[in-house]
Rosetta silent file (secondary structure, phi, psi, omega in degrees, C-alpha in Angstrom):
SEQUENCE: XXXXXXXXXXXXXXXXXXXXXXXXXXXXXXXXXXXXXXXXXXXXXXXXXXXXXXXXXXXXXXXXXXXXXXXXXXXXXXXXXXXXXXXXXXXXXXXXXXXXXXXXXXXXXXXXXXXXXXXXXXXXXXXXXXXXXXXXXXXXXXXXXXXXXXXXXXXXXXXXXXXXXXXXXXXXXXXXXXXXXXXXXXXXXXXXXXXXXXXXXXXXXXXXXXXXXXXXXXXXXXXXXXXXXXXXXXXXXXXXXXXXXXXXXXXXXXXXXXXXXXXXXXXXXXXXXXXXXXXXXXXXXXXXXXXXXXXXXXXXX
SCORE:     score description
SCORE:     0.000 S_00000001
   1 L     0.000  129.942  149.946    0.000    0.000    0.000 S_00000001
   2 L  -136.480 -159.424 -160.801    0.941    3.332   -0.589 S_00000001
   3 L  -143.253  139.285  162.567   -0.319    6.925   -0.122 S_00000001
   4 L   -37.849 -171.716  130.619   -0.110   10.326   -2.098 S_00000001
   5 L   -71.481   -8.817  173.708    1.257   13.494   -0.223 S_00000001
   6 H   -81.349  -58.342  168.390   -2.262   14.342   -0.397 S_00000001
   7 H   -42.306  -57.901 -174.681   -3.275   11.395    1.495 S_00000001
   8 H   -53.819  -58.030 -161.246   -0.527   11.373    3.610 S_00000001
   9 H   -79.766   -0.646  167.440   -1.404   15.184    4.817 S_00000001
  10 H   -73.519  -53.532 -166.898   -5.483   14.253    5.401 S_00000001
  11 H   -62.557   -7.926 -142.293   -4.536   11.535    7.739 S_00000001
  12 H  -106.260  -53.884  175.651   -1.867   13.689    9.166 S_00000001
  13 H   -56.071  -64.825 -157.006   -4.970   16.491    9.996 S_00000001
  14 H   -57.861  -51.261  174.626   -7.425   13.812   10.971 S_00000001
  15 H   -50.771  -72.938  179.810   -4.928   12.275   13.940 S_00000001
  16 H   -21.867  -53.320 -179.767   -4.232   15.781   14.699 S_00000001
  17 H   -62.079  -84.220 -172.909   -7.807   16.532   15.008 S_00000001
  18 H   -31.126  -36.079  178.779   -8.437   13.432   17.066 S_00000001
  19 H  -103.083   19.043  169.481   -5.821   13.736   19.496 S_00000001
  20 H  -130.269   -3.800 -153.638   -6.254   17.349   20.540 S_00000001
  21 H  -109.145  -39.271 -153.561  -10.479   17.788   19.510 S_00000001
  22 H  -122.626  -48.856  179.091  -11.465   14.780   20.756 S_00000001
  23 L   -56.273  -71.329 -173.877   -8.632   12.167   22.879 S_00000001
  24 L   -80.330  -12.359  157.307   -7.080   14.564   25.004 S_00000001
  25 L   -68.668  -68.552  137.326  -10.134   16.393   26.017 S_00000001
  26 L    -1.841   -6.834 -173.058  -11.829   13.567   27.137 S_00000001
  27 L  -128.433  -55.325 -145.543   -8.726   12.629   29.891 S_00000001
  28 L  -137.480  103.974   84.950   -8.014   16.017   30.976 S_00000001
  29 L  -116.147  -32.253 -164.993   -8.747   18.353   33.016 S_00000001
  30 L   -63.001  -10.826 -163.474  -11.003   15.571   34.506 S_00000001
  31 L   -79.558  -42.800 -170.114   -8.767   12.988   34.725 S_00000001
  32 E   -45.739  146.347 -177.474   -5.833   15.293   37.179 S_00000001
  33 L  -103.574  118.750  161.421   -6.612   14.252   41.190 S_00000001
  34 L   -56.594  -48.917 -149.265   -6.758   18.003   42.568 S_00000001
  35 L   -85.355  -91.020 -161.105   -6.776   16.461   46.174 S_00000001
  36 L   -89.194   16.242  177.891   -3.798   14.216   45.684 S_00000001
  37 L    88.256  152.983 -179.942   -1.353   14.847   42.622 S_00000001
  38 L    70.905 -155.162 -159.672   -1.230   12.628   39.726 S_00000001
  39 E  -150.631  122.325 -153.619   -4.219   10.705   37.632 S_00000001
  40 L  -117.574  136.264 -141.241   -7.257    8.691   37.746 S_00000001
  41 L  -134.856  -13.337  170.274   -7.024    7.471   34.499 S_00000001
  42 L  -103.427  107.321 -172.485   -9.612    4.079   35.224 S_00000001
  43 L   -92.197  167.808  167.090  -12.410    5.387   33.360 S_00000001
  44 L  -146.811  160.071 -142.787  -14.990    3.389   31.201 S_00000001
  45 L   -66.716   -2.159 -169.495  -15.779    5.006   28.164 S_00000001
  46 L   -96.939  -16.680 -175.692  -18.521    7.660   29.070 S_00000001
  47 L   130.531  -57.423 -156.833  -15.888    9.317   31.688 S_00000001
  48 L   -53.642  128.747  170.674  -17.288    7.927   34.815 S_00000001
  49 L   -86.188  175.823 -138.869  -14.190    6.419   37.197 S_00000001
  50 L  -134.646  -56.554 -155.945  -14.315    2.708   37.966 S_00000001
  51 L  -153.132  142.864  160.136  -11.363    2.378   40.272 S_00000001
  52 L  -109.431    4.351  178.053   -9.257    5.105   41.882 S_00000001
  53 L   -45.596  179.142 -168.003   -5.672    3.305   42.306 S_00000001
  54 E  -128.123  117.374  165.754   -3.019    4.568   40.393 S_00000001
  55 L   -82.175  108.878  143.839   -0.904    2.282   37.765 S_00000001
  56 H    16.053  -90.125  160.082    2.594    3.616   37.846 S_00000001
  57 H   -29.414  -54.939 -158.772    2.973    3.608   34.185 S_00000001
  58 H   -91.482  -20.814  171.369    0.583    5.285   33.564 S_00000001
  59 H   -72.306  -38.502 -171.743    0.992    8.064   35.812 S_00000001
  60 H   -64.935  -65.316 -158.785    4.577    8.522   34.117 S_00000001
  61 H   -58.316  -15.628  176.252    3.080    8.154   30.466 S_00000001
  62 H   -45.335  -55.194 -149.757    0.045   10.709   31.293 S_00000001
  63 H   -73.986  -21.338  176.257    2.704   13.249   32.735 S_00000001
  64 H   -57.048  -71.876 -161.241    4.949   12.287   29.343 S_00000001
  65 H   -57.490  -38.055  153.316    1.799   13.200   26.683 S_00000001
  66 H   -25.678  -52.500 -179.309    1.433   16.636   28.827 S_00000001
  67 H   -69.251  -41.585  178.036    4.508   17.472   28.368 S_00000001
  68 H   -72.006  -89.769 -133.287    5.130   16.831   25.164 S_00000001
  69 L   -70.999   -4.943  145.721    2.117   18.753   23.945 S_00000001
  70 L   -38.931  -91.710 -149.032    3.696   21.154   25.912 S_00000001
  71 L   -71.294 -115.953  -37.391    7.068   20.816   24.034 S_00000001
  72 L  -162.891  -70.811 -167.616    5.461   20.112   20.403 S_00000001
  73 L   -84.223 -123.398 -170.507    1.730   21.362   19.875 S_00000001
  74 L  -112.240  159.844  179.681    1.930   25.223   22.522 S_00000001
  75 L   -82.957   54.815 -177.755    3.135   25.991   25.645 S_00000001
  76 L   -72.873  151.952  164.992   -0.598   25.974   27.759 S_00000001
  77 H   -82.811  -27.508  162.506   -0.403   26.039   30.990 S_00000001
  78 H   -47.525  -37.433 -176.682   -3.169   23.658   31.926 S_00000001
  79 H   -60.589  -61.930 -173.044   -1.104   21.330   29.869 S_00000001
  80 H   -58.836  -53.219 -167.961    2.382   22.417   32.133 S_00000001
  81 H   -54.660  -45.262 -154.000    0.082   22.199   35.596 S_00000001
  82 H   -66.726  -47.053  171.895   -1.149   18.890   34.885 S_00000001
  83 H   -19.894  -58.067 -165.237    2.371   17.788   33.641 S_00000001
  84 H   -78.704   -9.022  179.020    3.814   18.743   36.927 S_00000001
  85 H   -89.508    1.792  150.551    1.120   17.126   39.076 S_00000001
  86 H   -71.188  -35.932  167.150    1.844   13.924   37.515 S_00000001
  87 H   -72.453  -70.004 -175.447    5.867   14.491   37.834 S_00000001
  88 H   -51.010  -18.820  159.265    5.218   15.481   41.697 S_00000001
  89 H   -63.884  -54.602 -164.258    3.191   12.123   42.504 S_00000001
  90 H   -63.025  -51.327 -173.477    5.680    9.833   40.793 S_00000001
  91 H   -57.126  -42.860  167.196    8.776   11.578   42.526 S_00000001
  92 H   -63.746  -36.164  174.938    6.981   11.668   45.728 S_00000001
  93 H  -123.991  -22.670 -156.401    5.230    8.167   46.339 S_00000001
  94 L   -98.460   37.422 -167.015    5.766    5.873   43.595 S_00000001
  95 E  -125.201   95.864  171.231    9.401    5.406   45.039 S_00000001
  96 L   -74.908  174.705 -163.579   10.284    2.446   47.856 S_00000001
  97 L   -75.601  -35.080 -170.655   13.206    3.321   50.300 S_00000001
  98 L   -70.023   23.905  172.277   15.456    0.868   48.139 S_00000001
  99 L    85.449  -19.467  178.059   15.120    2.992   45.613 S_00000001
 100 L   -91.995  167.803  162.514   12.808    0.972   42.930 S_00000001
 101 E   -59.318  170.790  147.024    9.264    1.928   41.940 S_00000001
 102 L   -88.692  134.133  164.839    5.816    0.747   42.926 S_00000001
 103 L   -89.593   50.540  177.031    3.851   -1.006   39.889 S_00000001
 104 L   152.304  125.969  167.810    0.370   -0.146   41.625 S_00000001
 105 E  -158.559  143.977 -173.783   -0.411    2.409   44.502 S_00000001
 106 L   -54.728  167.092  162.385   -3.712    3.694   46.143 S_00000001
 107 L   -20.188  -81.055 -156.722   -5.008    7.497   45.289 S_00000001
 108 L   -93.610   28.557  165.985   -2.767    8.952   47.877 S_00000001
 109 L    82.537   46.397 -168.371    0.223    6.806   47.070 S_00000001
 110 L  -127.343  107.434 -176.875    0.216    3.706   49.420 S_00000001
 111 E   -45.087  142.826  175.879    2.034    1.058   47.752 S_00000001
 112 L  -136.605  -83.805 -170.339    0.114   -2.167   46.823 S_00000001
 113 L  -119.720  136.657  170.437    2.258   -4.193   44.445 S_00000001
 114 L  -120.401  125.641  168.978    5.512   -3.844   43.307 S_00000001
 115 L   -41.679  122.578 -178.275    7.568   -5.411   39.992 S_00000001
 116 L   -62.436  -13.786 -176.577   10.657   -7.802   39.532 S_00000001
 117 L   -91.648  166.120  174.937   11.108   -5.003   36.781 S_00000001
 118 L   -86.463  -11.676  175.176   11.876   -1.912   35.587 S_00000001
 119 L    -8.773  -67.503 -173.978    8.746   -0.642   33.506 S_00000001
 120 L   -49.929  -45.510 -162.258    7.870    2.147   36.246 S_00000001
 121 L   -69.800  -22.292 -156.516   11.447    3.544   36.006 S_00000001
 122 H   -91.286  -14.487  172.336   11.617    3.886   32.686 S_00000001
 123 H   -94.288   43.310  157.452    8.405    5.578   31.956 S_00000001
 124 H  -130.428   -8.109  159.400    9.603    8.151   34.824 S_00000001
 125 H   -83.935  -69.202 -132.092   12.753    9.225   32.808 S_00000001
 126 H   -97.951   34.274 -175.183   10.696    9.919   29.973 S_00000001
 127 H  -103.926  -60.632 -166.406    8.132   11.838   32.259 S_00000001
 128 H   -64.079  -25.762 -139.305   10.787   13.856   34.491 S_00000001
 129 H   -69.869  -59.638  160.147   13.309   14.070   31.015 S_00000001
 130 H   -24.380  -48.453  172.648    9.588   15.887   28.649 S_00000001
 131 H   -82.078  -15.716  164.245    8.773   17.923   31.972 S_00000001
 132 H   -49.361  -47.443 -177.959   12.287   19.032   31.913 S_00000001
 133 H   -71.167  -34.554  177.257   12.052   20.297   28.721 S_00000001
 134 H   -74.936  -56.905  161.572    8.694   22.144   29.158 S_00000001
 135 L   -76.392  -31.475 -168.512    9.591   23.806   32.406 S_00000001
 136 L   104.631  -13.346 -166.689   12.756   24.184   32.605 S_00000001
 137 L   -87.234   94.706  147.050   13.211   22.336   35.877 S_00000001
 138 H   -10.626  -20.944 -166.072   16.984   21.097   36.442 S_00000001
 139 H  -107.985  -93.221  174.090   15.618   18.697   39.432 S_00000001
 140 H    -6.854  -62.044  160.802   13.794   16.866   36.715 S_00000001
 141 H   -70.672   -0.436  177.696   16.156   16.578   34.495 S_00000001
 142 H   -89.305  -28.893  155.477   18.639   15.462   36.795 S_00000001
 143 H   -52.997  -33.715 -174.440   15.781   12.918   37.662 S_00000001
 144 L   -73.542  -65.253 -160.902   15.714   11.917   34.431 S_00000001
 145 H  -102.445    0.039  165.434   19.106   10.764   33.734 S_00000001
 146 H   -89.837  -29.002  172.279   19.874    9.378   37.071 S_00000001
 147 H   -93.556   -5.493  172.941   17.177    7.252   36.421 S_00000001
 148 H   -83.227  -22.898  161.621   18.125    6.184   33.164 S_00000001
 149 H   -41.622  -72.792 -172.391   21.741    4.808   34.716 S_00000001
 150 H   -58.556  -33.951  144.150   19.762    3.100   36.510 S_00000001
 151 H   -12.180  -54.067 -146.755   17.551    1.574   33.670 S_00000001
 152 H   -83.725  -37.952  179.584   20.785    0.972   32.408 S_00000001
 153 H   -58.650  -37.168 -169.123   22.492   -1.140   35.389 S_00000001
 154 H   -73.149  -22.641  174.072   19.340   -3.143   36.049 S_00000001
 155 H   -73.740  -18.706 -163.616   19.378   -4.033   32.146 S_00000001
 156 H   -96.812  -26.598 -159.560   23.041   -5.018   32.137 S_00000001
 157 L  -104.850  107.853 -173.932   23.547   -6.591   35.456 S_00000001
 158 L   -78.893  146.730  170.880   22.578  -10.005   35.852 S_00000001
 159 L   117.733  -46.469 -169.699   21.616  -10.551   39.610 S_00000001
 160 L   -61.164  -48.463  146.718   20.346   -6.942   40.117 S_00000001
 161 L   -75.811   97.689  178.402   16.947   -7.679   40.345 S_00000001
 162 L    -9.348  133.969 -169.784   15.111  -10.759   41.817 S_00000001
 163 L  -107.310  167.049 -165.476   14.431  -12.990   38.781 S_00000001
 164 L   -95.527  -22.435 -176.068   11.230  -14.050   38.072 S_00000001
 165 L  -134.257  167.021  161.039   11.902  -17.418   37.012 S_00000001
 166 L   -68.533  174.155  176.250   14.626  -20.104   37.726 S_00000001
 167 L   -98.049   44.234  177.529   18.034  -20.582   36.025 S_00000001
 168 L   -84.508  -44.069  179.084   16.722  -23.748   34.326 S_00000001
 169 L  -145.614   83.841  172.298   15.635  -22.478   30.884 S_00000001
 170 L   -47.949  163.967 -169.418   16.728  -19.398   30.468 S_00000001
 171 L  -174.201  150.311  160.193   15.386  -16.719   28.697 S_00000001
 172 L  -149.085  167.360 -168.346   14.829  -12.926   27.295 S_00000001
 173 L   -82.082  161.440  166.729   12.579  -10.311   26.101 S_00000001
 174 L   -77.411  -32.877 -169.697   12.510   -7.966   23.242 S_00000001
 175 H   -36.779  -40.078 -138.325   10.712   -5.371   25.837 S_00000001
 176 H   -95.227  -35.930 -175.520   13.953   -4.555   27.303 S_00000001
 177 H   -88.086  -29.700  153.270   15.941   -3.155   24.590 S_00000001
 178 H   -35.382  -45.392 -164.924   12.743   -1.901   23.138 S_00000001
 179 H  -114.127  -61.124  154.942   11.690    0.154   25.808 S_00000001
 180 H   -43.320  -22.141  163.793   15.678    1.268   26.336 S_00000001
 181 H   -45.980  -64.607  161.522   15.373    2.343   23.132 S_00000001
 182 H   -56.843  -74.943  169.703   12.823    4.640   23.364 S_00000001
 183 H   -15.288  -57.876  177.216   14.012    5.652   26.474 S_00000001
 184 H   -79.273  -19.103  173.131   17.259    6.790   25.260 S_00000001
 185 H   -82.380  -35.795  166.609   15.617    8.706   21.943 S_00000001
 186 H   -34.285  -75.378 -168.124   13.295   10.165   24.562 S_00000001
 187 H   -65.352  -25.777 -169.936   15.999   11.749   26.613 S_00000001
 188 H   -82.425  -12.459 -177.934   18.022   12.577   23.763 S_00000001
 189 H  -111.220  -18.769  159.436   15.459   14.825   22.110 S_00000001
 190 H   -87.195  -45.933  177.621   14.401   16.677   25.170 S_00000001
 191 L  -120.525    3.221  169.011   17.455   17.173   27.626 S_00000001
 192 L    84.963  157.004  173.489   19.885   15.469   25.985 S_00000001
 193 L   172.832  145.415  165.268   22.634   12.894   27.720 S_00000001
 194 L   -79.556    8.629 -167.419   25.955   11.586   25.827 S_00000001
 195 H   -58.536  -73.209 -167.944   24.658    8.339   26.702 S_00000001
 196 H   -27.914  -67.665 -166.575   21.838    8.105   24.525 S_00000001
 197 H   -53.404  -64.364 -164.309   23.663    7.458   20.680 S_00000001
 198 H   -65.306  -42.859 -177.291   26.234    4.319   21.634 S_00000001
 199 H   -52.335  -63.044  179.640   23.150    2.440   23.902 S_00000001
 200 H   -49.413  -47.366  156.955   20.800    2.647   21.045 S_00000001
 201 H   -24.703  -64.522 -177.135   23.137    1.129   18.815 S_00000001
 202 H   -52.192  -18.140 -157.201   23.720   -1.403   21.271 S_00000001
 203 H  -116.344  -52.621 -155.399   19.767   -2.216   21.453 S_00000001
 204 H   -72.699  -37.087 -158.190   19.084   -2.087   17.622 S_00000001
 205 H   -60.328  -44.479 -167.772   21.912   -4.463   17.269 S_00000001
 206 H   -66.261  -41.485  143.929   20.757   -6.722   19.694 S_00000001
 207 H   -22.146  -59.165 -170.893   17.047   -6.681   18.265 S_00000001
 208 H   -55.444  -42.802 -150.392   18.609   -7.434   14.681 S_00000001
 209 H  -101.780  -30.845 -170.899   20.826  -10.296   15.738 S_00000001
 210 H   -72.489  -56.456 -153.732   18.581  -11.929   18.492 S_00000001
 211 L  -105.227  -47.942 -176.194   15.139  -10.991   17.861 S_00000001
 212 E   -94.928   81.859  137.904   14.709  -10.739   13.803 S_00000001
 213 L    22.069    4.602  -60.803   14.079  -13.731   12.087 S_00000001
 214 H  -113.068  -77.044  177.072   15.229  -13.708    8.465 S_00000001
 215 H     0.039  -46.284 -131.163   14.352  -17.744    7.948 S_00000001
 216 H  -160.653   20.908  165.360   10.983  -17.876    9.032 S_00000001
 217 L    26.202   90.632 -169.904   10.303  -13.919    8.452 S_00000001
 218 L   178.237  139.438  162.093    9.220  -13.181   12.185 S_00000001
 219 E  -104.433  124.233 -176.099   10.220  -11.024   15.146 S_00000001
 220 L  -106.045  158.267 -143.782   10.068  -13.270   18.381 S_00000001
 221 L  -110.469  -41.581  166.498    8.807  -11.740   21.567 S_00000001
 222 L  -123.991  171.720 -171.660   11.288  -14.171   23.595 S_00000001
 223 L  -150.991  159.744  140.241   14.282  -15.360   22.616 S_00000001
 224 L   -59.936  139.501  166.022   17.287  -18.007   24.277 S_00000001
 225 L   -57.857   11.288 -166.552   20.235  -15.868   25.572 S_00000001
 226 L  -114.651   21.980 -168.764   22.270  -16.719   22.398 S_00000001
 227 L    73.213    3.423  160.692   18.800  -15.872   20.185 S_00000001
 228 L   -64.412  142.583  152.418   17.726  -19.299   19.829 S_00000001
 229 L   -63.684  165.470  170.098   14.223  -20.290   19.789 S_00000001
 230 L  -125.724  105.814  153.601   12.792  -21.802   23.040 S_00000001
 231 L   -76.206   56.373  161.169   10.364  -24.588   21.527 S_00000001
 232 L  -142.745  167.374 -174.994    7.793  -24.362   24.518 S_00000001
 233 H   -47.843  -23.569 -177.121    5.009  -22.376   24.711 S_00000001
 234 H   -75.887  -59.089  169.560    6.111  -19.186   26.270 S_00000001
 235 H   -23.132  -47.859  177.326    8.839  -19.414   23.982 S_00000001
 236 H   -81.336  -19.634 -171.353    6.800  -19.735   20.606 S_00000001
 237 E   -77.733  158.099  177.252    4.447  -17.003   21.546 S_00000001
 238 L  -116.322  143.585  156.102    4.139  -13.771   19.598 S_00000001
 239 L  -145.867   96.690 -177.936    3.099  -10.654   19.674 S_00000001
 240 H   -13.131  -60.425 -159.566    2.545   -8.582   16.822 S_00000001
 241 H   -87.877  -21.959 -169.123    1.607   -5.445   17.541 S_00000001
 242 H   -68.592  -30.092  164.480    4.234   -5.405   20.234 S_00000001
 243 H   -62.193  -55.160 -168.493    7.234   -6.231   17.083 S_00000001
 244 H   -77.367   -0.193 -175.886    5.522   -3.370   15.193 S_00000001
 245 H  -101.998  -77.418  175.427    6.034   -0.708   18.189 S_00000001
 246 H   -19.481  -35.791  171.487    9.720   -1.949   18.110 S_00000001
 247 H   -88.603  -13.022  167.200   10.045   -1.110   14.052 S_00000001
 248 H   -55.990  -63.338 -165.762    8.486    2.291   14.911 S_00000001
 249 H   -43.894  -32.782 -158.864   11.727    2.951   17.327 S_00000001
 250 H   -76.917  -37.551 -172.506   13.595    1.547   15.025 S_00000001
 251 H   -75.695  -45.067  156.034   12.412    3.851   12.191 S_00000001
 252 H   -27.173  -71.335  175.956   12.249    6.732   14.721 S_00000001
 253 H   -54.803  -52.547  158.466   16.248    6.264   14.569 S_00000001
 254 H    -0.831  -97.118 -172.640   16.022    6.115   10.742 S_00000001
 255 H   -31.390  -59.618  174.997   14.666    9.444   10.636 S_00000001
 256 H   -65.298  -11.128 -152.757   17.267   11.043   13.444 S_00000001
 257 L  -106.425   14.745 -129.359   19.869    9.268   11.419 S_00000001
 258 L    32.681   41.128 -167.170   19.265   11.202    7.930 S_00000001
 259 L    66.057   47.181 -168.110   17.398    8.312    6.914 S_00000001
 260 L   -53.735  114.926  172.235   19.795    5.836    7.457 S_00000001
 261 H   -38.825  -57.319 -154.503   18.992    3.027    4.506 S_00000001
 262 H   -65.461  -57.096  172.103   20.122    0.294    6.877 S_00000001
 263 H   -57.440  -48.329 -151.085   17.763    1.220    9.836 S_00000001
 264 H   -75.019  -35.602 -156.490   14.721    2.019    7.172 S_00000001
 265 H   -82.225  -17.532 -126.571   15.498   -1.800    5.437 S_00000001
 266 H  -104.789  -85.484 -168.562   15.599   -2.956    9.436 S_00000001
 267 H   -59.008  -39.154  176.653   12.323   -1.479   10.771 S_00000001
 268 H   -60.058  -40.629  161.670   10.537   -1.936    7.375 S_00000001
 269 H   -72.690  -73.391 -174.863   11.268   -5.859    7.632 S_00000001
 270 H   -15.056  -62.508  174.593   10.121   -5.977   11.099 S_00000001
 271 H   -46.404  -70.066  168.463    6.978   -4.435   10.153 S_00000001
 272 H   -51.949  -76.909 -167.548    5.922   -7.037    7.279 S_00000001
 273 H   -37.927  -16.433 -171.593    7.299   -9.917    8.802 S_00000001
 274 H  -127.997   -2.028 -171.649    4.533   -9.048   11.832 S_00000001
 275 H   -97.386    5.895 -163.756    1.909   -7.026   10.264 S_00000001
 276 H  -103.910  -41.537 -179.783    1.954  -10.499    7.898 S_00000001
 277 H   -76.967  -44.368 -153.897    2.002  -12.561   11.052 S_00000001
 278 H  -109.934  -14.510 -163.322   -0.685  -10.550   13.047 S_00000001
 279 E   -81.667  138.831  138.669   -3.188   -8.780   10.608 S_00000001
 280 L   -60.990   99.108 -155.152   -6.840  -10.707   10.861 S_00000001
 281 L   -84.793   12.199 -174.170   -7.712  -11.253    7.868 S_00000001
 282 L   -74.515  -71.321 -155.991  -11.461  -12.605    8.997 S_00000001
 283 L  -136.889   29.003  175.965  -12.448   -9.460   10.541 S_00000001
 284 L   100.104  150.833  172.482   -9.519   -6.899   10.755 S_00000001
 285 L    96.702  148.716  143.205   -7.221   -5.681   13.198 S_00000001
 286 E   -60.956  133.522  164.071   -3.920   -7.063   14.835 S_00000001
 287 L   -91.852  159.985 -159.147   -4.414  -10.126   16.852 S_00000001
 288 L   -87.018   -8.930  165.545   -3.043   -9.726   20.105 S_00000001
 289 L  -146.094  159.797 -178.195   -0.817  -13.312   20.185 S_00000001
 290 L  -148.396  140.453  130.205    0.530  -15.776   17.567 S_00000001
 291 E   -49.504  116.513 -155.918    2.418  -18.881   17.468 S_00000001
 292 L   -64.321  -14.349 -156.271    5.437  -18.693   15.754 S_00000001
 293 L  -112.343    4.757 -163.121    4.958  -22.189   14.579 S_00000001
 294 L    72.768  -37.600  169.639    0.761  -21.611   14.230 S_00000001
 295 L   -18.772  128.934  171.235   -0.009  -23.618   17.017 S_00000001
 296 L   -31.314  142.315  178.749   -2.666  -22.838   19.180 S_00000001
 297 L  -113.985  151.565 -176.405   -1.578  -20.362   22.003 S_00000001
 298 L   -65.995  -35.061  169.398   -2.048  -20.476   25.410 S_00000001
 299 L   -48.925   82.100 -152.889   -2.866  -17.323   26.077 S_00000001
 300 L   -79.969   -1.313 -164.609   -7.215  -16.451   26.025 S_00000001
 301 L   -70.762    0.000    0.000   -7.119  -12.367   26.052 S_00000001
C-alpha cells in the first residue's frame, strides 16, 4: 500500500484533530486528582471512574503526553500544571526506600504491588526528562538521567533484580531493549545525555541479531540468551503489535539518522514480517498473540 502526499497530509490532519479535539479532552482536566497529585485514568468510556488506584505507568506516560504537547503542539499552561502534578506524585510516592518503583499504589500513594522489573522507572525518565524540557526544571532533568543509569544497570547486570523465574531455561525479552530504546531517543530529544547514541546502537543491534528472524520472516517476543528459539510455549508465543512498536523505534532512529537506509530496510522488515504474522484477515485488526509455529496459544485475552 501506498499513499499520495495528499493522502498522507489528510490523515496527518485527521490524527491531529483526534488527538487534541477529541482524545485529550476527554482525559483532561477531569482525569488530574486536585486532592492528591497525579491521575485517575480508570475510566470506562462515558468518563465515569471505575477504580481510583493509580498504575505507575501510567501516571509517568500521562505526565509524558502533557509534556510533550507542551514541548510540540503550545506551551498551555493547563497542559504544564497537569504535567507537573503527575511528575510530583511519581517523585513523591511511587518510590520504595530501596530505591525501585511501585507497579500499583492507592489514590494517595500507598504502595500495593511492586515489579521484579523496571517498567515504572523507565516511563519516569521519559516523564521527568519531557517535563524538563517544558519547564525548565533542572531537578527533573537530573531525575531523568539518574534514572536512566539506573535503567541501564538493572538491564546489564545479571543478579540486580530478583528474577522471576529459575536458572533452568533461560530466557529474554525484546521489551527490554525496546523500551531502552525509546528511552534513550526520549531523553536525547528533550534534555539530551551523551549516553543516549552508543546504547541505542547497542539495542538495535541486539534486536537485529537476536530478535529478527530472516528464515521464518518473524520477530520473536522471547528469545534463548544466544537468540535461539525456546520450543515451549512461552517461547513460541508472539506478539505482533508489540514487534511493530519496536520497528516504529527503530524507524524513529532512521529518521534522526538522515534516513539511514540500513535502519529504514531494518524497521521496514520488522513491520511485514509481523503485520503479515498478526493482521486478521477474517475481521480486521492485529491479533493480540501468535504462534510462531501456528499452534494454538495459550494465552485467552
Amino acid at each position: 500500500m501506498s499513499y499520495t502526499r495528499e493522502e498522507l497530509q489528510k490523515l496527518a490532519s485527521f490524527y491531529k484533530n483526534q488527538l487534541l479535539n477529541n482524545t485529550v479532552p476527554f482525559w483532561f482536566p477531569r482525569s488530574i486528582d486536585q486532592e492528591h497529585g497525579g491521575y485517575l485514568l480508570m475510566r470506562d468510556r462515558g468518563g465515569s471512574l471505575i477504580d481510583d488506584d493509580k498504575a505507575v505507568w501510567i501516571q509517568g506516560r500521562a505526565s509524558w503526553l502533557l509534556s510533550t504537547l507542551c514541548n510540540t503542539i503550545e506551551p498551555k499552561q493547563e497542559w504544564l500544571d497537569g504535567a507537573k502534578s503527575g511528575i510530583d506524585f511519581l517523585n513523591n510516592h511511587c518510590f520504595d526506600i530501596d530505591g525501585q518503583m511501585f507497579f500499583h499504589v492507592t489514590r494517595n500513594g500507598q504502595p500495593i504491588r511492586k515489579r521484579r522489573y523496571y517498567f515504572s522507572e523507565t516511563f519516569a525518565v521519559i516523564a521527568n526528562a519531557a517535563y524538563a524540557k517544558a519547564s525548565g526544571d533542572e531537578i527533573a532533568a537530573e531525575k531523568a538521567r539518574y534514572l536512566f543509569g539506573k535503567c541501564i544497570e538493572y538491564a546489564t547486570t545479571l543478579g540486580l533484580l530478583p528474577a522471576k523465574f529459575t536458572g533452568t531455561r533461560p530466557a529474554k525479552g525484546i521489551g527490554v531493549p525496546m523500551i531502552m530504546m525509546n528511552n534513550a531517543q526520549q531523553l536525547r530529544e528533550t534534555i539530551g545525555d551523551p549516553r543516549c547514541d552508543e546504547w541505542i546502537s547497542t539495542w538495535i543491534e541486539e534486536i537485529r541479531n537476536d530478535f529478527v528472524k530472516d528464515d521464518i520472516q518473524c520477530v520473536m517476543e522471547q528469545v534463548a540468551p544466544d537468540g535461539s528459539i525456546i520450543d515451549h510455549i512461552d517461547g513460541r508465543t508472539l506478539n505482533p503489535g508489540h514487534a511493530i512498536e519496536g520497528a516504529w523505534f527503530i524507524l524513529h532512529e532512521a529518521k534522526y539518522r538522515n534516513n539511514d537506509p540500513d535502519l529504514i530496510k531494518l524497521g521496514c522488515k520488522m513491520l511485514d514480517y509481523m503485520w503479515a504474522r498478526g493482521w486478521d484477515k477474517e475481521h480486521g485488526g492485529i491479533l493480540y498473540f501468535k504462534d510462531v509455529y501456528n499452534k494454538p496459544v495459550q494465552e485467552y485475552w
